[in-house]
C-alpha positions as CSV (number, residue, x, y, z in Angstrom):
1,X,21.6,9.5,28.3
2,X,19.5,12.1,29.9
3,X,19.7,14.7,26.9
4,X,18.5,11.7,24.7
5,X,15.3,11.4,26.4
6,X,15.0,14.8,26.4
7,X,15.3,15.3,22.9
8,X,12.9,12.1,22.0
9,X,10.3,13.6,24.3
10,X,10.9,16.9,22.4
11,X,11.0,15.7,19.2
12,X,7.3,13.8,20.0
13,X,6.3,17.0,21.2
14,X,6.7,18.9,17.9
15,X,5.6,16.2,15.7
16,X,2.5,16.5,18.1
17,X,2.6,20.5,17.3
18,X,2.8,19.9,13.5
19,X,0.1,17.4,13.5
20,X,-2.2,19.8,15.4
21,X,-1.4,22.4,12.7
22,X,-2.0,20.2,10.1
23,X,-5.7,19.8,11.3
24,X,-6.5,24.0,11.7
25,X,-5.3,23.9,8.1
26,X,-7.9,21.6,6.9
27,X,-10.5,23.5,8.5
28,X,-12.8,26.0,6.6
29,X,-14.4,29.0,6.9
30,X,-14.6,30.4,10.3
31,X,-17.4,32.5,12.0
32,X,-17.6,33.9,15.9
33,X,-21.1,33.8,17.3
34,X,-24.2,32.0,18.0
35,X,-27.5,30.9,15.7
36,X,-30.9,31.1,16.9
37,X,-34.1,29.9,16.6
38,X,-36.7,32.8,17.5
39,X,-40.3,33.2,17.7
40,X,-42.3,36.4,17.4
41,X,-45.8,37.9,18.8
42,X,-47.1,40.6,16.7
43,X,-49.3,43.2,18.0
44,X,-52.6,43.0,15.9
45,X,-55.4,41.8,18.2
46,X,-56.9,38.6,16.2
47,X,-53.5,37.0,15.3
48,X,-52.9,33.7,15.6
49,X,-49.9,34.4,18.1
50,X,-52.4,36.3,20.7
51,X,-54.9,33.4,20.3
52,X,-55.6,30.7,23.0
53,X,-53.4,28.9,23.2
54,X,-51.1,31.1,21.2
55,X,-49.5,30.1,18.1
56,X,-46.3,32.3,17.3
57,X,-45.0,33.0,14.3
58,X,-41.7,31.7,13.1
59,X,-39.4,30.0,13.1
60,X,-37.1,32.8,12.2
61,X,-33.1,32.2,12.4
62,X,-30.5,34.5,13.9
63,X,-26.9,35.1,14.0
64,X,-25.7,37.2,16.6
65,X,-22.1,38.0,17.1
66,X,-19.7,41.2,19.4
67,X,-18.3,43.1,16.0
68,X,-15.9,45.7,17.2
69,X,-17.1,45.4,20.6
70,X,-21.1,45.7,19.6
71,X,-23.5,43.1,19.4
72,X,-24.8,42.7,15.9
73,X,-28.3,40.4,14.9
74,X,-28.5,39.4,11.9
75,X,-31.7,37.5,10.3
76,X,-30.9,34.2,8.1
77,X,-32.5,32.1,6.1
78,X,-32.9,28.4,7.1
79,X,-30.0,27.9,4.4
80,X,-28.0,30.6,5.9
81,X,-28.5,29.2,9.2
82,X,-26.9,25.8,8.8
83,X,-23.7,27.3,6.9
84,X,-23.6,29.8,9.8
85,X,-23.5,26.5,12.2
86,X,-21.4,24.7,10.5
87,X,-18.6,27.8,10.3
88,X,-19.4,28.1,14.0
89,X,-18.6,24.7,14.8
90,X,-15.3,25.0,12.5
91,X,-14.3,28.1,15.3
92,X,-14.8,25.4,18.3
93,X,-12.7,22.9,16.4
94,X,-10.3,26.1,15.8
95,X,-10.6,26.9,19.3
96,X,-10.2,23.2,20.3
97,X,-6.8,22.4,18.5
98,X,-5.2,25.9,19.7
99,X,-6.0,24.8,23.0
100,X,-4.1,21.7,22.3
101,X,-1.2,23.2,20.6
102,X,-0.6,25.5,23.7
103,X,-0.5,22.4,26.2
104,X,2.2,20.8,23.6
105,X,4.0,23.7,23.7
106,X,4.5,24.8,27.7
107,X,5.5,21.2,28.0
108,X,7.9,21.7,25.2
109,X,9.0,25.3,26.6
110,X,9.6,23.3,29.9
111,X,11.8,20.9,28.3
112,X,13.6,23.3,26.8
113,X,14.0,25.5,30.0
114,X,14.6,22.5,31.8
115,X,17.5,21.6,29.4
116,X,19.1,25.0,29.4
117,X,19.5,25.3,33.4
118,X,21.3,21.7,33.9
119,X,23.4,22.5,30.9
């Protein structure tokens, strides 16, 4: 009766691990790194950015992401910006579900452990 539970519980634990695999499927492109909003002072003396009070110039958006171990800025449009974002947010849900899928799976890998030592 024992094995039976075990295998139920297993068997809920890989239909959980397929589900989660499903989902990273689904998701699109995926990008590492942040987008900023940035605002500049230049240097020329009657600008409106050295005024007071002073009025910088921007916005100006920025992806910045470690390449090969360096940090690399990159200047985007506002268009670029928001499909950066959204392919930033797709590498948290990314991020998210592998979390997930490696909790399903110790607690699988325990079962099965588990299983293999009373047998």
């Amino acid at each position: 009766m024992a094995r039976t539970g075990v295998a139920q519980r297993l068997a809920k634990l890989e239909q959980r691990h397929r589900e989660l695999a499903a989902q990273i499927s689904q998701v699109g492109i995926v990008v590492a790194g942040s987008v900023t909003r940035r605002y500049t002072r230049c240097t020329s003396v009657g600008c409106r950015c050295n005024a007071d009070p002073p009025t910088p110039h921007g916005p100006y958006w920025q992806w910045t992401a470690k390449v090969n171990g360096k940090t690399v800025t990159r200047r985007l449009s506002t268009h670029e910006a928001q499909l950066y974002q959204e392919w930033i947010g797709n590498d948290r849900r990314i991020r998210s579900l592998l979390a997930q899928i490696r909790t399903v799976d110790a607690k699988a890998a325990d079962l099965i452990l588990k299983e293999n030592v009373t047998s």
